[in-house]
BAVEXVEX-195218 format. One line per field, with one value per residue (C-alpha): residue in three letters; chain; x, y, z. Coordinates in steps of 0.02 Angstrom, whole numbers, plus 32768, in hexadecimal, padded with zeros to 4 digits. Layout:
BEGIN
r = (ala/...)
c = (A/...)
east = (X/...)
north = (Y/...)
up = (Z/...)
This chain:
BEGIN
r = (unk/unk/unk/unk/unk/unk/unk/unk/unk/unk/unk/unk/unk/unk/unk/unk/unk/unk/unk/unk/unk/unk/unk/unk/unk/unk/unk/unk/unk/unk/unk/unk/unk/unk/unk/unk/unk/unk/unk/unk/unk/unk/unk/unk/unk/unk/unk/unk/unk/unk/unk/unk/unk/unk/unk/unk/unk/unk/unk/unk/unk/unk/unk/unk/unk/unk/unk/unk/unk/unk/unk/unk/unk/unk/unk/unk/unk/unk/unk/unk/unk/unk/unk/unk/unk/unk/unk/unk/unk/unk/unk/unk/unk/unk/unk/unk/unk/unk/unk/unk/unk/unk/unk/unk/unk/unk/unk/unk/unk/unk/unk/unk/unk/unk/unk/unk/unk/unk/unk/unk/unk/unk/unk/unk/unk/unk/unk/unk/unk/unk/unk/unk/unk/unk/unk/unk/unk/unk/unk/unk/unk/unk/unk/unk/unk/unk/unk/unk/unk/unk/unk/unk/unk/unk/unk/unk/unk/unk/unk/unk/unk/unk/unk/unk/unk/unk/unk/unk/unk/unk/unk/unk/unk/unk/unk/unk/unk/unk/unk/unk/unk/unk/unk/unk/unk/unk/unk/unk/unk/unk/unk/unk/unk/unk/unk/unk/unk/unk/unk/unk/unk/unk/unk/unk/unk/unk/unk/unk/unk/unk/unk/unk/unk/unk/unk/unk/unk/unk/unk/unk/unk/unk/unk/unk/unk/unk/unk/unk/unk/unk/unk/unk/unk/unk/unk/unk/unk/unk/unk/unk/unk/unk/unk/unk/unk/unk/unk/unk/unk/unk/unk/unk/unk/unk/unk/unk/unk/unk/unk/unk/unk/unk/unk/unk/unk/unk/unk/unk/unk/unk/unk/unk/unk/unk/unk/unk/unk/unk/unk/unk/unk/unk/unk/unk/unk/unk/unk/unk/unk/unk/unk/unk/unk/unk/unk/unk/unk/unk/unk/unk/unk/unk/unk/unk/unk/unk/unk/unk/unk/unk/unk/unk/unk/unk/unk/unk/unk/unk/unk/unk/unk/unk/unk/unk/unk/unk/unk/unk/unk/unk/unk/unk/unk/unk/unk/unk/unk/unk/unk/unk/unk/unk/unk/unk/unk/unk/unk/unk/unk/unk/unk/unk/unk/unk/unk/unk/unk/unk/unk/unk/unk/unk/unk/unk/unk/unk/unk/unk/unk/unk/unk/unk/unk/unk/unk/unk/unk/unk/unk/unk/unk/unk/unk/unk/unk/unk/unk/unk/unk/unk/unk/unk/unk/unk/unk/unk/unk/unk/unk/unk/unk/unk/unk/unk/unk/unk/unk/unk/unk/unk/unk/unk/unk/unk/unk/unk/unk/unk/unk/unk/unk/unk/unk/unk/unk/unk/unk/unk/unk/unk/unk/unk/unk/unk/unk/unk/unk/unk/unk/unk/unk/unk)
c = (A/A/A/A/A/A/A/A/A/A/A/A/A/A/A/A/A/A/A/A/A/A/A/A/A/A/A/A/A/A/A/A/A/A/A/A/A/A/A/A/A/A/A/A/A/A/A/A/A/A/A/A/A/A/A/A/A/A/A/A/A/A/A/A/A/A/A/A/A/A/A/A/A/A/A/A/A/A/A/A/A/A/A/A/A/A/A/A/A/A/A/A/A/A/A/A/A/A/A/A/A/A/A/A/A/A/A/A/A/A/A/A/A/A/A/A/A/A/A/A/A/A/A/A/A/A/A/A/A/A/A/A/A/A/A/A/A/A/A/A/A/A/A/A/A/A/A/A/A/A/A/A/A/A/A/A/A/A/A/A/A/A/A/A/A/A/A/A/A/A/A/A/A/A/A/A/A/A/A/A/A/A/A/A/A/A/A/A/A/A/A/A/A/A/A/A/A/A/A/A/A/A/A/A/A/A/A/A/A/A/A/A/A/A/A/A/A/A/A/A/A/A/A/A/A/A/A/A/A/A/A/A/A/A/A/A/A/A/A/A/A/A/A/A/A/A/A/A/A/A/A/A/A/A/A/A/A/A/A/A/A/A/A/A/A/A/A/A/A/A/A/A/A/A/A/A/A/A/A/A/A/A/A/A/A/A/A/A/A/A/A/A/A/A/A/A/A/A/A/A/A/A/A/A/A/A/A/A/A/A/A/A/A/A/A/A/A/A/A/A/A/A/A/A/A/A/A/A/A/A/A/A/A/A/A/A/A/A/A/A/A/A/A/A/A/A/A/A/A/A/A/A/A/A/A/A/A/A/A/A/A/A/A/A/A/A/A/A/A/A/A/A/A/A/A/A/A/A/A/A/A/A/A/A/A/A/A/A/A/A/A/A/A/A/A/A/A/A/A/A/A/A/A/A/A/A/A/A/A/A/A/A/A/A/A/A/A/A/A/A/A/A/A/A/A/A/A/A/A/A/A/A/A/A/A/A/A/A/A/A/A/A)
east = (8000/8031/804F/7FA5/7FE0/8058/8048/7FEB/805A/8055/80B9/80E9/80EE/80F3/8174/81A8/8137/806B/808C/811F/80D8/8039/809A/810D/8080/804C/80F8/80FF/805A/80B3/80A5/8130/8130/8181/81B9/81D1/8266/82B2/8352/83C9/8385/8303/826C/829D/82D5/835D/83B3/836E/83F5/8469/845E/846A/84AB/856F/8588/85F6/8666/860B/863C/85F0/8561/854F/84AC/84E4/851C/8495/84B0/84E9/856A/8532/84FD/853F/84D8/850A/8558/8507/8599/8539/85E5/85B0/84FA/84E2/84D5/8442/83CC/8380/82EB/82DD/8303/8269/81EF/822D/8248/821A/8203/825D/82B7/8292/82F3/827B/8274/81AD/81DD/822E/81C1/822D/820E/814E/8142/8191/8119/808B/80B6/80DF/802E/7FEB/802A/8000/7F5E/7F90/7FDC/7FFA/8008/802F/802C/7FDA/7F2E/7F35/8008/7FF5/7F7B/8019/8086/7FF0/7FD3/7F2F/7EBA/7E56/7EEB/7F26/7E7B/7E87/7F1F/7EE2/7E33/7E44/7EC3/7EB0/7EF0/7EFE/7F22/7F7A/7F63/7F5D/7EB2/7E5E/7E23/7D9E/7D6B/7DC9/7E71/7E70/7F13/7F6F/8000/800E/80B9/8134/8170/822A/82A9/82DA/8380/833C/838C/82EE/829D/8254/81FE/81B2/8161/8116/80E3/804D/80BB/8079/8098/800A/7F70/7FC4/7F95/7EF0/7EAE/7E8C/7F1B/7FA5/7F15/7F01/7FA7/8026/801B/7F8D/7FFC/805C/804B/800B/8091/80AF/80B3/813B/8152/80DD/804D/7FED/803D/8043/7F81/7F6A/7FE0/7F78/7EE1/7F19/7F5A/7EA2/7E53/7EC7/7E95/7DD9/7DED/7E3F/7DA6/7D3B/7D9F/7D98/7CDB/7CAA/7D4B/7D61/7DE9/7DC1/7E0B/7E31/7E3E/7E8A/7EC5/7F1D/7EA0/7E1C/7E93/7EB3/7DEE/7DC4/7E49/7E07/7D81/7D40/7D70/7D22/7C79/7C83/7C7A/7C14/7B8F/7B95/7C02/7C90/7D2C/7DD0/7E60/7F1F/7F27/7FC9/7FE0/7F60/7E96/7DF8/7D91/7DFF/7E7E/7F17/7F26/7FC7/8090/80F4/818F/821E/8297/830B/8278/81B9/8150/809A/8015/7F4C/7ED0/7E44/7DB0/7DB5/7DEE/7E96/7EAF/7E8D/7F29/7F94/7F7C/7F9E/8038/807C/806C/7FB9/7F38/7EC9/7EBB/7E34/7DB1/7DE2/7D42/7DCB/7DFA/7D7E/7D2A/7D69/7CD8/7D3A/7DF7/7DC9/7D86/7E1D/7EA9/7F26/7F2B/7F38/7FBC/801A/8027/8058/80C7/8128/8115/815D/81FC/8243/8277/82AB/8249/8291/8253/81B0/81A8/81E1/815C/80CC/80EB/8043/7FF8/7F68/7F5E/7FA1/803F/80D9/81A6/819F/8227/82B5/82D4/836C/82D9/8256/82C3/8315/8262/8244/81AA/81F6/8281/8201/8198/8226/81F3/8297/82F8/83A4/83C6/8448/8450/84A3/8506/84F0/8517/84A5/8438/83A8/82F0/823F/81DF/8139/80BF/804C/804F/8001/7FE8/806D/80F1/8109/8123/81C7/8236/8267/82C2/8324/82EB/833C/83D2/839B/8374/83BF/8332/8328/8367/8322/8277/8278/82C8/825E/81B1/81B4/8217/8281/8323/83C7/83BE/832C/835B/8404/839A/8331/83EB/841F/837B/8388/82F2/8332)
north = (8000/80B2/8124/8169/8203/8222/82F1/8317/8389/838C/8439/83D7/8460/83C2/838D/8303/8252/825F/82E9/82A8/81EF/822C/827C/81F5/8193/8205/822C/8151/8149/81C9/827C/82ED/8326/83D2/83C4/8478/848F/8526/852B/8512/84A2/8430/83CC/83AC/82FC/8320/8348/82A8/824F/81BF/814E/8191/8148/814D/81E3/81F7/8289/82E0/837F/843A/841E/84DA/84E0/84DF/85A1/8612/8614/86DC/86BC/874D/871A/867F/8616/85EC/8532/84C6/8467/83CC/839F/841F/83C9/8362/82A8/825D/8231/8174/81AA/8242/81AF/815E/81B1/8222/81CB/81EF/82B4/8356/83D7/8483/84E6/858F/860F/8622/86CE/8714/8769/872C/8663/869F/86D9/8627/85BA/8626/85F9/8541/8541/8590/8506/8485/83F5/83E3/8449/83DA/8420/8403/8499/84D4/8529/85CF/85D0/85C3/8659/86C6/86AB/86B1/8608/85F9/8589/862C/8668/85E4/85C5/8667/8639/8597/8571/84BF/84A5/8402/8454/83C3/83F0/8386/83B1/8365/8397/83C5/8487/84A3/847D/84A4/845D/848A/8511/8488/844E/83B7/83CE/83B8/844A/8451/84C5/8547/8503/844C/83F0/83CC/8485/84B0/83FB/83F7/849E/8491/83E6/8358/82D4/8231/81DF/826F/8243/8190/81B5/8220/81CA/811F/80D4/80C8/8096/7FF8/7FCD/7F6B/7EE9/7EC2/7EDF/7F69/8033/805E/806A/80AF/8054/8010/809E/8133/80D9/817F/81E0/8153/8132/8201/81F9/816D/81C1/8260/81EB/81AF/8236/82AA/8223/8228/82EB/82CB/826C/82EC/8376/8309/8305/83AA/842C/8465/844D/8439/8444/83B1/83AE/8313/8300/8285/828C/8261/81DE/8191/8186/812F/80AD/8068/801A/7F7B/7FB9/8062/7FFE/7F90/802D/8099/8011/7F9A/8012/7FA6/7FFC/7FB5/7F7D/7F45/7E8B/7E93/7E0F/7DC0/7DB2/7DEE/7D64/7CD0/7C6A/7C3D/7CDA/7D28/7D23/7CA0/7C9A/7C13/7BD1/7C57/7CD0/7CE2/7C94/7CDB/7C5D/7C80/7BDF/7C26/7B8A/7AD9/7AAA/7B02/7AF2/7A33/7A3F/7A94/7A2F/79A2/79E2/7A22/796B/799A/794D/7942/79EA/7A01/7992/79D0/7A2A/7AB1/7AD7/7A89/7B18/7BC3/7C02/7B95/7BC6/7C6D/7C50/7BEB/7C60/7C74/7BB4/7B96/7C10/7BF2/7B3A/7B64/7BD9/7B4C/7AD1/7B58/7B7A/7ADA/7AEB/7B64/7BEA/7B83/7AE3/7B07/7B68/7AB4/7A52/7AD2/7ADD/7AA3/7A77/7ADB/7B6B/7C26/7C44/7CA7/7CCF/7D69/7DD0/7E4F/7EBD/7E4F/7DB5/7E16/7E51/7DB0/7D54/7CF1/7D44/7E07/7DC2/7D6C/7E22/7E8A/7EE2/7F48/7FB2/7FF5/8097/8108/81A8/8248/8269/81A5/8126/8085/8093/8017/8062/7FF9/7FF3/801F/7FA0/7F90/7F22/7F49/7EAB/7E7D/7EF4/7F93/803E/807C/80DE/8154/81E7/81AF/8237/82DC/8307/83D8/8463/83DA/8408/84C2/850E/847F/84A4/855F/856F/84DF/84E0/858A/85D9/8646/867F/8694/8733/8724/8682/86DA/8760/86DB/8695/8741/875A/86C4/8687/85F4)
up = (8000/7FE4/8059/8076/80BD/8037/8011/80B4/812C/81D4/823D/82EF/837B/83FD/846F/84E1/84C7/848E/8405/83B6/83C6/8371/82EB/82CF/82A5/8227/81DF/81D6/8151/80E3/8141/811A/81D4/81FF/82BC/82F1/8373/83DF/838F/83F6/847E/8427/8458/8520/84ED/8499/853F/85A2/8596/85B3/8560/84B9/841B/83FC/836F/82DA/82D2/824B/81F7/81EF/8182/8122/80A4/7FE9/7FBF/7F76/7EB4/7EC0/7F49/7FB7/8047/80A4/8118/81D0/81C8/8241/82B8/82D8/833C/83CF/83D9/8478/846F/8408/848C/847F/84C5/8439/83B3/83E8/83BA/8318/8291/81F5/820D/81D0/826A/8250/82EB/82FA/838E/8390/8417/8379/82F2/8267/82BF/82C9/8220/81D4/824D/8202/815E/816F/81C0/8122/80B9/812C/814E/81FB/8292/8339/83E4/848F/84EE/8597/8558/852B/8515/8461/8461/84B9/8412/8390/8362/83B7/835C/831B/82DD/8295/8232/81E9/818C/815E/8162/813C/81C2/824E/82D5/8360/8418/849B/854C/85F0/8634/8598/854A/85CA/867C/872B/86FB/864E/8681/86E0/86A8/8723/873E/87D4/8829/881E/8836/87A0/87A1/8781/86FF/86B2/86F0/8639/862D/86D0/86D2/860D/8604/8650/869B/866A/871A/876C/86FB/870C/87C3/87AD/8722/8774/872C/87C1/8849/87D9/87B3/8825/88A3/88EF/89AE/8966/894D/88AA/882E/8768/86D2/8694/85F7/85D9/85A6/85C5/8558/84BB/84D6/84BD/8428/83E2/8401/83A5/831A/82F5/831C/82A1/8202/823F/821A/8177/8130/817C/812B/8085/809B/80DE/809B/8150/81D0/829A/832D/8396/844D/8497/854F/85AB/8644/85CE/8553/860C/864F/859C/85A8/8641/85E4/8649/86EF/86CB/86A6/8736/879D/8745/872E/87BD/8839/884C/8877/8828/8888/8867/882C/87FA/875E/8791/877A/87D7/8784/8744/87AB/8778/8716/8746/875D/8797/87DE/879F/87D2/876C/8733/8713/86A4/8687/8690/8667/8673/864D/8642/869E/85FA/860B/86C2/86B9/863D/86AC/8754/86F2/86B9/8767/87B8/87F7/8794/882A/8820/87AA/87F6/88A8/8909/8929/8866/87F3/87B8/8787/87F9/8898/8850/8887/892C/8959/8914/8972/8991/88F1/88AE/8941/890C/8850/8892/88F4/883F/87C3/8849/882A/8774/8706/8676/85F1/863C/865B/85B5/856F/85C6/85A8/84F6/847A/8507/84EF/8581/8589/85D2/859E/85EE/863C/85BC/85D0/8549/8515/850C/84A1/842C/8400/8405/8373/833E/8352/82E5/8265/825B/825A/82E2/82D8/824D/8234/81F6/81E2/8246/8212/82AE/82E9/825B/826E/82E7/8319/8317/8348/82A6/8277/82D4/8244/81AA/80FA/8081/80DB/80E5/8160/813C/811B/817C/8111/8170/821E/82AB/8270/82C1/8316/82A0/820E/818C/81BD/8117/80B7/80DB/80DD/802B/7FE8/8028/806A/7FCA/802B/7FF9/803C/8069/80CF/8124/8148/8192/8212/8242/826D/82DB/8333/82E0/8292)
């Protein structure tokens, strides 16, 4: 298939996780994806780091000389860049860097116009910041009528938290001052959201998930809801503004839980791995790891006693029925517990094999990534870096008859397409771009 979103552009003004997730999405189907960046410091990411990837010494990359030889360009010395952040990497591939000082009117004045040529502007600013520089959605609209103008924010556009940023409080002289005081952190509407009250041991304090999962449901939300608008705008010749939250991303992904309470009032609690309803449904700990392990019908669990040494086990009045599993628990688990201790991952992995009930090794990173099946669907890609040589990227999660999306562009290297972009889609000329570098727009 084609990239379907082959000539649609898309002006990112997002930083950190859910806006450049959502737009690397995007920028994966085909969108030529303009990541706007302050110039010299970058989206925040850039500067969370170790690890980052090992770099190439790489020399001053200058833009090809005007054709009249009268003005000359700043060269860019990629060489006095920090490190390239692993955790930047992640999430911006396949985009363009344009490094742009929105506080300068020169910086304004190209945003404005990128907007006017664009089918999409992405945000992630606290409500009403955006208004402060121009780039309200009004304002915006006037450029570009036909503009999707999507909004990422923690609490929403309206209601009593709308204005709060959900950060933090640190000291100015934080490392990680500028971050804390402009963005939602993912870990509080992990925490006011539902989220952290249901996750963790069933004994222990509630605790965060493992990665932002937050933040990648809102970016995946804004992903769908930015190609909903795109059919609209195909349908009815107008843009819209979207308003998408993390509070609100966070509430919706609660889904069964969220019923059980709001139709029967039961309030969740931590189960840790395992299951209100179904026993055994949970980790297991091995002899040298942890093996997962769901039986979820007689069927299955009759399978699994069998296979532990307890065959009795399934027409016991203790564990006969799912309904009775659960009522007896802890006595149960306990005694699976004690089984599963005696041998290792690998040879219970062995001896569950085809036999016809859930159960999985508990992975590192090191495990998933040399699985059989991520090998078999590719599940990573190499690419070469400008400032980092070969460099190892997740792929696209998606397949088309059969084949994934390409990565076409490895995440830009800061400011790397500046020139590029305003001399190509913009049509300015040296002069004027020389003027912007003098500013400090660009």
């Amino acid at each position: 298939m084609p990239p379907p979103l082959k000539n649609i552009r898309i002006v990112d003004l997002t930083r950190v996780l859910a806006g450049p997730y959502a737009a690397m999405l995007l920028a994966d189907l085909g969108a030529d994806v303009i990541k706007i960046e302050h110039p010299t410091r970058g989206d925040d990411t850039r500067a969370w780091n170790p690890p980052s990837a090992p770099l190439v010494e790489t020399p001053s990359t200058p833009p090809s000389s005007p054709k009249d030889g009268t003005v000359q360009l700043r060269p860019e010395n990629w060489n006095a860049l920090p490190p390239e952040s692993t955790y930047f990497l992640s999430v911006n591939r396949n985009k363009r860097s344009v490094g742009v000082n929105l506080k300068a009117a020169g910086g304004l004045k190209v945003v404005q116009d990128l907007i006017r040529k664009a089918d999409v502007l992405i945000e992630n600013y606290v409500p009403g910041k955006l208004n402060e520089l121009g780039l309200s959605y009004e304002a915006c609209k006037a450029i570009n009528p036909k503009l999707i103008y999507a909004s990422i924010t923690g609490y929403g556009q309206t209601g009593p938290y709308s204005k709060n940023p959900g950060y933090i409080s640190c000291s100015p002289n934080h490392k990680y001052f500028t971050y804390l005081h402009r963005y939602r952190y993912d870990v509080n509407i992990e925490a006011e959201a539902g989220l952290m009250h249901i996750t963790g041991e069933a004994s222990g304090p509630p605790v965060k998930v493992g990665v932002a999962i937050t933040d990648l449901t809102t970016g995946l939300y804004v992903h769908g809801a930015i190609m909903a608008a795109l059919i609209s705008r195909g349908q009815t010749g107008k843009g819209v503004w979207i308003d998408c939250s993390l509070f609100e991303s966070q509430v919706a992904s609660l889904t069964n839980l969220a019923s059980n309470y709001l139709i029967a009032g039961q309030e969740a609690t931590r189960q840790g791995t395992s299951h209100p309803s179904i026993v055994p449904y949970q980790n297991f700990a091995t002899k040298d790891g942890f093996i997962m392990i769901g039986a979820g019908n007689d069927s299955q669990f009759k399978k699994l006693s069998a296979l532990l040494g307890e065959p009795e086990w399934s027409t016991s009045d203790l564990y006969s029925s799912n309904g009775l599993r659960v009522a007896n628990r802890t006595l149960l688990v306990a005694a699976i517990h004690t089984l599963l201790a005696e041998h290792t991952t690998t040879e219970w992995l062995g001896k569950f094999k085809g036999q016809g009930f859930p159960h999985a090794p508990v992975n590192d990173l090191k495990g998933t990534f040399a699985h059989p099946q991520a090998i078999a669907r590719k599940v990573v890609e190499e690419v070469v870096h400008p400032r980092a040589g070969k460099i190892k990227l997740l792929a696209p999660a998606v397949c088309y008859d059969g084949k994934k999306m390409e990565i076409h562009r490895p995440p830009p290297v800061l400011g790397q397409h500046t020139v590029e972009v305003l001399r190509e889609e913009l049509g300015y000329d040296d002069h004027q771009i020389h003027s912007l570098q003098e500013e400090g727009a660009i």
